[in-house]
Structures are given as structure tokens and as C-alpha cells.
N, C-alpha and C positions, 0 to 999 in steps of 0.2 A: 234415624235413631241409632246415633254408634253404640258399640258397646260400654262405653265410657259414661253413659246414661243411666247404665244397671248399676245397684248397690252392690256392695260387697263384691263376690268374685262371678257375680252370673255376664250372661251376654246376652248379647237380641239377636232371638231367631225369628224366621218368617213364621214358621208354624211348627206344630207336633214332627213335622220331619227333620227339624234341626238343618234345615238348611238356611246359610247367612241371610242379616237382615238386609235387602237393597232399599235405599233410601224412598221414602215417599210410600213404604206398604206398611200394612198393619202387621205389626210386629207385639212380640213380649219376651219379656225377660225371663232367664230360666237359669236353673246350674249347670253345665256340663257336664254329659254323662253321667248324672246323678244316679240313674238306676245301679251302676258298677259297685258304688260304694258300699262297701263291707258289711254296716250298719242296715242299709236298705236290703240288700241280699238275704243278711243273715234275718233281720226280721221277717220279710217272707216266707222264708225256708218255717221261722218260727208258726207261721200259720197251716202250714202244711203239717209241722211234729203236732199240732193241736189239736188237727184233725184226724190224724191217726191215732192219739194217744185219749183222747178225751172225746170225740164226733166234732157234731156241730155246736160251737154255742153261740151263735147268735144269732137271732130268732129274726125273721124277715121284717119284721114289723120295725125292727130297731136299726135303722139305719141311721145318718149321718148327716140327712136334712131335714131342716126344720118348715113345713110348711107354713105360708102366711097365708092365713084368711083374711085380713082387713087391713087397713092402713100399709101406709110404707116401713114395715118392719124388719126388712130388707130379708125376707126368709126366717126368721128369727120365732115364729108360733110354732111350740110342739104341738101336733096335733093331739094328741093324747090328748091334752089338760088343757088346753084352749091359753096357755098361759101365754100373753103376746109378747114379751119382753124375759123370759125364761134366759138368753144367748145376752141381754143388753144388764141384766140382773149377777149375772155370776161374770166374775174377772175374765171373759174369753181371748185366748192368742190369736182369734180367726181374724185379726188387722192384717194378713198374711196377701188378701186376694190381687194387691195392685203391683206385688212381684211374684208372686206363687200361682201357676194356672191350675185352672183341676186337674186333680183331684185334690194336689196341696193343699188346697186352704178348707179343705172339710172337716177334716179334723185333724186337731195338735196334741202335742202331751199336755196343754196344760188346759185344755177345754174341756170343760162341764159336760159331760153326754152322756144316752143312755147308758146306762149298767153296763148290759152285754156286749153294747162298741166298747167301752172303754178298757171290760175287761181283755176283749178278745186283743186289742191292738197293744193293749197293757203287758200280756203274756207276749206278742211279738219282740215288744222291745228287750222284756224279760230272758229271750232264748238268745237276741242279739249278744245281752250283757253275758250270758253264760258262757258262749264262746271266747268270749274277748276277756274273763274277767278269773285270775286263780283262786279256786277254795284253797288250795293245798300248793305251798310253792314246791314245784320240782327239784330247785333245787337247795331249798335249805329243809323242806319239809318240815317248814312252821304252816300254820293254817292263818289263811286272809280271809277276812270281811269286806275290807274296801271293795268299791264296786265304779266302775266309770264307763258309761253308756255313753258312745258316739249318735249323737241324734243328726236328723237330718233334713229336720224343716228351721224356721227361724225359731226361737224364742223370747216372747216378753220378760220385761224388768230381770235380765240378764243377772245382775246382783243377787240376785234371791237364790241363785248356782252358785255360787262366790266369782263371777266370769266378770273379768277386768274389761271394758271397751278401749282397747290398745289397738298395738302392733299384731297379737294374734287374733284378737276378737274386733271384728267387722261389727259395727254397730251406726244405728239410727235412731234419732227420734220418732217416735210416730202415735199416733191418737190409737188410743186401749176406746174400746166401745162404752166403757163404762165411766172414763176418765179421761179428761181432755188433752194430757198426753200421758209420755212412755218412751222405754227405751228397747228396740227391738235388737238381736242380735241374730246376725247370721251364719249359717250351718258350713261346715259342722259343728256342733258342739259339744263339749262333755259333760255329760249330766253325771250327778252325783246321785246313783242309784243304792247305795248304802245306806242313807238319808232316810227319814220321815218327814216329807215334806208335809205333810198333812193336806193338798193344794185347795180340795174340794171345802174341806172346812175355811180355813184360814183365809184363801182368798177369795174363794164363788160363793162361799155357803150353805148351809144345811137344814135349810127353813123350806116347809113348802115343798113344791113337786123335787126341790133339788133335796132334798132327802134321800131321795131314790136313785140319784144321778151320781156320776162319779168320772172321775180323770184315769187319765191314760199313765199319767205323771205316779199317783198312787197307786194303780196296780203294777207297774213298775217295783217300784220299792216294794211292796207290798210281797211278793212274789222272790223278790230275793231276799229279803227278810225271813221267810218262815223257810225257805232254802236252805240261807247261805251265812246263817248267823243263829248265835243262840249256842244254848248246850245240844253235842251231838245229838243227844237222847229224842231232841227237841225236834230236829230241824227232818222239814218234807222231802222226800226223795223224787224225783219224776214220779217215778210208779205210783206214791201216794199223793202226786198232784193229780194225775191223771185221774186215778182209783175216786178222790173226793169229787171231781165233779160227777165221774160217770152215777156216785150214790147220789149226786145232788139232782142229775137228771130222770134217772131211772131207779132209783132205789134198789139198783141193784149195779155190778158190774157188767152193762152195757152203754153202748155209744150217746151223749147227748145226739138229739134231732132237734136244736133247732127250738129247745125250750126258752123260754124268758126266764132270766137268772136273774135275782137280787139276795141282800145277803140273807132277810126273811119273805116269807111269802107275805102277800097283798092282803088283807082280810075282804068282804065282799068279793071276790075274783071266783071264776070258776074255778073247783076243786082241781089243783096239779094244773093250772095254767101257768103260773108264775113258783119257779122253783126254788127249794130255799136251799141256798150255798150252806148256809149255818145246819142246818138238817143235813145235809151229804158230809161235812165234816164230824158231827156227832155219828153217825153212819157210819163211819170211815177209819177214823185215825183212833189212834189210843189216848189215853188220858193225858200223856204229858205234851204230845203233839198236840192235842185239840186246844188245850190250856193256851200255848203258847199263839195257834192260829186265829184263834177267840183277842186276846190281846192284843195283837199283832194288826187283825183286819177294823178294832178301833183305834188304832193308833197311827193310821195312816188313810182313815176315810174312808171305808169302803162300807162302812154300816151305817146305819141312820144314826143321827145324833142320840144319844144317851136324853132321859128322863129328867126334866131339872129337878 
């Protein structure tokens, strides 16, 4: 398996030690020193500021696979909700596994997941785009909005980025779970994180257990929207992001541990099992902030569908 086998710019290595592939052993494809990239770095580091600035929020129960109980639903039943086709039902990128070894293909930005994965991994990319991305230029000291996020796994239907399959963008066809094909594009890529892509609604949907579920894509945007845009008056500072989860978790200014966050609490649930983001910002911020975060987290998915 040359390297001339792999898509876009990866190669074939023998295994997790990245040593060359020699012919006739089991081999896969990977990127090259992926972990280095700026994007990946800085998003980690992002999970790190998270948990100093906010605790834990993502509750153990919320991970990243889907258990199958029955049939060949290739992992795809949440356990929670028994729903067998939950991953086959919402638009997921997870077409990723036959060039992306684990953990790659567990989850993408533009995959349907629980809540508190998608926000926690949502806020990484979010700390990514911050590094990389000016409120305030230095040197003319006008104020920017624009926002463009180096991602670093592949991405489905490319287009929907405005990302041309060319000479800079590596692109494939390939079978979307839900649709018999698709155009995959390979990393890195730059994501338009100034955007409302709305993903969760528009493309997976908002019916059903996915009410509750949310993209990594939308806390993304989401997150630099009530940031990095708006009227100054308006816009969350670190402190008041941190400050709104710590009230969403604890109702007061201490660490989340580890609660289940969604935007409102579950009705039937045990009292303060499932914490409401929407209560820790009323908690929290003042009126013209809260106005705008209220707005802002229906306008990019992250709340349950509105009442017909």
C-alpha cells in the first residue's frame, strides 16, 4: 500500500508509531504529524482554558459512542433513547473511518451529538478561532467580525463552506450515511466561524431525541457570536462565559463537575440532574447580554425547536 493509495496529502503508516508502510502488512492512512498543527494544539489547550475557567462539563455518561443493541447498525443506537438509527437519521460526517483511524472519526463538526460533547469540543474550536482570528485590528484599529477556523478532520458537502474542490481543496466523493453520495473534503480546512450555519437544524434536524442533541459546528459559531459580534454592550467576555456556565452548573460561582447541560432542563428528570444553560445565563449576565445570548443560541441550534 504506497502512499500514493491515501487521499488527499495523508500516507500509510504500519501503525500508531508512524513508522513506513513495508509492503504486504496492515497498514492505514493518516496525516502527517497532525498532532503539530496549530488548530489541533490550540483546540486542546482550549479544553484545558475550560476546565480552569468553567470545571468540567461533560458529564461521563455523554460520550462519543453510540451503543448498538440489535441489528447491524454499525454503533449507531444511543443508549439513552433506544433510538437505532439516531447517527443514520441526522446528516452525519462520520463517512471519515476508512481514512481517519480512532479517534478521528468519533466525532466531526458537523455531527449530531450529545449536548455536552458537542458543546465541550464546540468551545475548543472556539478558543482555536480566538487565537487565530482579530476583534480589533492592531493595526488600523477598526473592529472585525470575520472569523476563519482551521479545522482538522475532513469535511462533508464542502460547498456549504463556500470551499471550491480545486488546486487548494483535496476533495472526494464518497457515501454521506444518509445519502447515497457526497463530496468529502480534506483538512485542513477553513471554516467560516462568523456564520450561522444553523447545522443541527437545517441539516440533521430537530424532531425527536435530536431536539436535545447538537453540533460542534453550532457551538462554534455560536460561541463567537455572543463573543465577537454584536453591539459592544452586548458581546460575552471570557469571564462572563466562564461565570454563565459556572451559574448553569452550581447556581452559584463554582466549578461545573460533570453536570449534563442542555439549553433547558428535562421535565421528569431528577431535580438538578440535567442543568439548564438558559437558567445560568438568566443567573448571570445582564439584560442586554442575556437578550442577545437568548437570540443568538436560537439562531444557531443550540435550543430545542421553537413551538409551531
Amino acid at each position: 500500500m504506497p502512499d500514493a493509495d491515501c487521499p488527499g496529502a495523508q500516507l500509510c503508516y504500519l501503525n500508531a508509531s508512524g513508522e513506513p508502510c513495508p509492503s504486504g502488512s496492515s497498514c492505514f492512512c493518516r496525516w502527517p504529524d497532525q498532532s503539530r498543527w496549530k488548530g489541533v494544539t490550540q483546540h486542546e489547550a482550549g479544553h484545558q482554558q475550560s476546565s480552569l475557567g468553567m470545571g468540567l462539563t461533560v458529564n461521563a455518561d455523554e460520550h462519543y459512542t453510540f451503543e448498538c443493541t440489535s441489528g447491524s447498525c454499525d454503533g449507531i443506537t444511543d443508549v439513552e433513547t433506544g433510538d437505532l438509527s439516531i447517527r443514520q437519521r441526522s446528516r452525519m460526517t462520520i463517512a471519515h473511518a476508512s481514512t481517519s483511524p480512532l479517534p478521528m472519526d468519533l466525532h466531526c463538526i458537523q455531527s449530531a451529538e450529545r449536548y455536552g460533547s458537542a458543546l465541550d469540543e464546540g468551545f475548543g474550536h472556539f478558543t482555536s478561532a480566538r487565537a487565530n482570528n482579530w476583534q480589533v485590528n492592531p493595526q488600523t484599529g477598526n473592529t472585525e467580525t470575520d472569523c476563519t477556523f482551521s479545522y482538522y478532520k475532513e469535511v462533508l458537502s464542502p460547498d456549504l463552506f463556500g470551499l471550491q474542490c480545486g488546486t487548494d481543496v483535496a476533495c472526494t466523493s464518497t457515501p454521506r450515511r444518509d445519502m447515497p453520495s457526497g463530496v468529502k473534503a480534506y483538512p485542513p480546512q477553513g471554516i467560516n466561524c462568523d456564520a450561522a450555519s444553523n447545522w443541527r437544524d437545517s441539516q440533521c434536524g430537530n424532531q425527536g431525541v435530536l431536539s436535545s442533541f447538537a453540533t460542534e459546528l453550532d457551538f462554534l459559531q455560536f460561541f463567537w457570536s455572543v463573543h465577537a459580534q454584536g453591539l459592544q454592550a452586548e458581546r460575552l467576555s471570557m469571564d462572563d462565559i466562564y461565570s454563565t456556565f459556572r451559574a448553569t452548573c452550581s447556581g452559584a460561582c463554582r466549578p461545573c463537575a460533570g453536570e449534563k447541560l442542555r439549553w433547558a432542563s428535562i421535565e421528569d428528570t431528577t431535580p438538578k440532574d440535567v442543568r439548564s444553560l438558559n437558567d445560568g445565563a438568566q443567573a448571570y449576565l445582564s439584560a442586554s447580554k442575556l437578550t442577545r445570548f437568548a437570540q443568538q443560541a436560537l439562531a444557531h441550534g443550540i435550543t430545542p425547536p421553537p413551538s409551531p
